[in-house]
N, C-alpha and C positions, 0 to 999 in steps of 0.2 A: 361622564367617563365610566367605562368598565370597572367594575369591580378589582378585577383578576390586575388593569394597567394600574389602581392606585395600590394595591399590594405590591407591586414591584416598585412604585414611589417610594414604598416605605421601607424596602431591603436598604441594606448596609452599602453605601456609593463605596466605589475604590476609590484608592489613593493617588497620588501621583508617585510613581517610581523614582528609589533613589535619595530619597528625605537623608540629609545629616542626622545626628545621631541625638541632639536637640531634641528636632522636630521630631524623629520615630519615638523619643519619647513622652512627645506631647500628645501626638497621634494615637498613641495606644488608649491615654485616659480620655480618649474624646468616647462623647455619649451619645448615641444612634437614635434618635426620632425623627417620626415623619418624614424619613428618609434623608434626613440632614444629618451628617459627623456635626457636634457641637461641641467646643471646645469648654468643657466643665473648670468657668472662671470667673474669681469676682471683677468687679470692675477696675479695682485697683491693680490687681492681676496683670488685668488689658492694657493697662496705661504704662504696666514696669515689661512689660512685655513689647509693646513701639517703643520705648524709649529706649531698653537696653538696645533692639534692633538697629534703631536710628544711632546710636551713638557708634555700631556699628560698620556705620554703613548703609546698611541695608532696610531696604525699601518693601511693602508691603501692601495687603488689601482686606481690609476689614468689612465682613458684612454682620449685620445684626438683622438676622431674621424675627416675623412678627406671622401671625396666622396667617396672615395674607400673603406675605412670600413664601411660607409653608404651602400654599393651595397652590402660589404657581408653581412653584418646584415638580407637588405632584402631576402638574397638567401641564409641564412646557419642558418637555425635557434640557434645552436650553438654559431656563433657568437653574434646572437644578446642576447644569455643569459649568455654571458661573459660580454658584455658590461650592461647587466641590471645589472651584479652583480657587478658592481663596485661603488666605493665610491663617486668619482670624476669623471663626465662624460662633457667635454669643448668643444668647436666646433673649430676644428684644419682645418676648409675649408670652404673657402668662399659661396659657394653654401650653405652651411646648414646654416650660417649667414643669407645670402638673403632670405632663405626658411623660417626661424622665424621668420622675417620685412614683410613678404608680408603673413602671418596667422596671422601678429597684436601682436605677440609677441617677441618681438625682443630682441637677448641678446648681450652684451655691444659690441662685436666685437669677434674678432679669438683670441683664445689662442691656440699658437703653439707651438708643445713642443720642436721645434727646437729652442724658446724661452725662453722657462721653464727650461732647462737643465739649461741656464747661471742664469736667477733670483734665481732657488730653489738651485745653488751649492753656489751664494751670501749669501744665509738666511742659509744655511751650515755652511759656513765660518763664520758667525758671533756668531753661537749659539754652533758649536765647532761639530756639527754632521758629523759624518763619511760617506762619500758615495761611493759605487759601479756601475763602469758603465762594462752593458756585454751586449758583441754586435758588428756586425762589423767585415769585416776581418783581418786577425792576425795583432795587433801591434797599429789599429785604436784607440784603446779604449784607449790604454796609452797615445795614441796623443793627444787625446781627453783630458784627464786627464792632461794632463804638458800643453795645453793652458791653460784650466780651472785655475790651481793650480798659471799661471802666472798673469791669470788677478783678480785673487784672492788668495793671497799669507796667508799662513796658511790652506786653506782647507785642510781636513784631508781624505786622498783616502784608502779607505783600502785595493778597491784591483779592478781591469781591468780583464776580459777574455774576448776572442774569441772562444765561441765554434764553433766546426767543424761543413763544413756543414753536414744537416743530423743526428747531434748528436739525435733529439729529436727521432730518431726511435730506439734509443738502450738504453734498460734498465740502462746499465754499465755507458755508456754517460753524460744519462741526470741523473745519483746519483751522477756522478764525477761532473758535473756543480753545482748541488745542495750544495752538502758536501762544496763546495769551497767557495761560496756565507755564507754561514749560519756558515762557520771557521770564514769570515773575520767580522762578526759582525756588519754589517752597518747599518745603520736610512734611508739613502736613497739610494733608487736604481732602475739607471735609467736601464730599460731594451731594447736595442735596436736589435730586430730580426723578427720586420715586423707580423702585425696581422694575423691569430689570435695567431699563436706559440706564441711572446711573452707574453703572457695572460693568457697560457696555463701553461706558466712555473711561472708566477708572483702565479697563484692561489696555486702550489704544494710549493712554498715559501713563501708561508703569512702562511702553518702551521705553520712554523721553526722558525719563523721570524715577530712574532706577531705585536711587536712596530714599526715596519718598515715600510715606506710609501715605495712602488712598481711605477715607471712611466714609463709605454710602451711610448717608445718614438721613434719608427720605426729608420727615418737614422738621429735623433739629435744627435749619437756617433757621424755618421759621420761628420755631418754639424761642428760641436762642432772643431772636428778633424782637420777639412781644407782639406780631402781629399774629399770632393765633394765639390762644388762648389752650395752657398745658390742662390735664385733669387736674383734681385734688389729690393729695399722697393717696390718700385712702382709697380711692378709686384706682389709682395705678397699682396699689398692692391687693388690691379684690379681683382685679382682671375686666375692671370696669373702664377702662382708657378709652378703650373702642366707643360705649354707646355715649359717652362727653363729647368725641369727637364727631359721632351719628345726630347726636343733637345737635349742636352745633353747624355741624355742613352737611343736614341730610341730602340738597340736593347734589350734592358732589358724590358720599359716601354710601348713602341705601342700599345701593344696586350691590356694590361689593361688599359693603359689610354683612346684609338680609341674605344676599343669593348666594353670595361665596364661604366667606370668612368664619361668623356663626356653625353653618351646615357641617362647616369642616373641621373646625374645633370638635364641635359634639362629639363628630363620626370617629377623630383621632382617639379623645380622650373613652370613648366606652372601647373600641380598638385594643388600646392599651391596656383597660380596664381588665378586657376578657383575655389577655396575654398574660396579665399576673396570674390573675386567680388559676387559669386551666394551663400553664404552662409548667 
């Protein structure tokens, strides 16, 4: 990609017109990198932030971006107007952390939604909210759901799928994923099928499903699940996540993490690097 097109990635997205008086002033403290508004919040934040929502009423879309939805952002413009349209935008990777400390704006740390899943199914369980996790292959998402349900007894699940791969190309598909999600009536629902699909589908679900907070939460099914295998803390607070997870499933991960992800951190953080200093 051009030079000149990822420089326009990285300007300031508009808003949506109109914002309550709330939002214009949560809007104002968001922090601009890599061409993402990010909402400067710890994760306990996030969690009083859906819940007062939902207690309201009111339904939502949480993305946690990580380098790699930073890269598509910059190359798909699509992407990045999924991520502008959302409610809740966190910094789910360490490079976009470092990227906001070295522009002078810094926000509090990573929220990761392979973190989020365990805090937001807590403030579930205590306020009596029902959640949906879809995502994962066959059988992960129930797994996912009976640790959940173990280390927090009462949460109320209303219902697991695995869609097939592929579903999102078939009309029939993606109404039978739909119809099932919007039967079982949930407040929260984590969506895990890797951006931007999950995002795609959270937006055809927030008609159905107005009161309901949405959280793309890529492989937090899995992590949640025990069927992949998370980093060490130490490695998640070094910005080492990525190459555990490269080890681990090179043949899946190489191509995007070596040819995409990597490249693009680098390129962000000297970017930034040369904006403090000469600016």
């Amino acid at each position: 990609m051009a030079l000149r097109t990822v420089q326009e990635a990285l300007s300031v997205p508009r808003q949506r017109s109109r914002p309550d008086k709330a939002t214009r002033k949560r809007l104002r403290r968001r922090v601009h990198v890599a061409g993402l508004a990010i909402d400067p919040m710890t994760e306990g934040e996030v969690v009083d932030h859906v819940v007062a929502a939902l207690k309201r009423g009111e339904g939502g879309h949480l993305v946690t971006p990580n380098v790699d939805i930073g890269w598509a952002a910059a190359h798909d413009p699509e992407a990045r107007r999924i991520i502008e349209s959302a409610d809740l935008v966190v910094a789910d990777g360490m490079p976009l952390v470092w990227a906001a400390k070295l522009l002078g704006t810094p926000v509090p740390g990573r929220v990761a939604g392979a973190d989020l899943i365990w805090s937001l199914a807590e403030a579930a369980t205590f306020y009596r909210y029902p959640i949906y996790l879809l995502g994962g292959p066959p059988g992960v998402a129930g797994q996912a759901a009976a640790r959940l349900t173990d280390r927090y007894p009462g949460l109320l699940v209303a219902g697991t799928d695995a869609p097939p791969y592929g579903f999102e190309t078939s009309a029939e598909s993606r109404a039978k994923v739909k119809d099932t999600v919007v039967a079982a009536a949930p407040r929260l629902v984590f969506v895990g099928l890797g951006f931007p699909k999950q995002d795609r589908l959270i937006a055809s679900l927030r008609q159905e499903l107005p009161g309901a907070w949405f959280v793309g939460c890529g492989a937090a099914i899995a992590f949640a699940a025990g069927t992949v295998p998370r980093a060490p803390v130490w490695m998640q607070r070094a910005g080492l996540e990525w190459l555990f997870r490269l080890l681990n499933e090179p043949g899946r991960l190489a191509r995007r993490y070596l040819l995409h992800d990597v490249p693009f951190a680098l390129w962000l953080l000297t970017t930034c690097l040369f904006r403090r200093l000469f600016s």
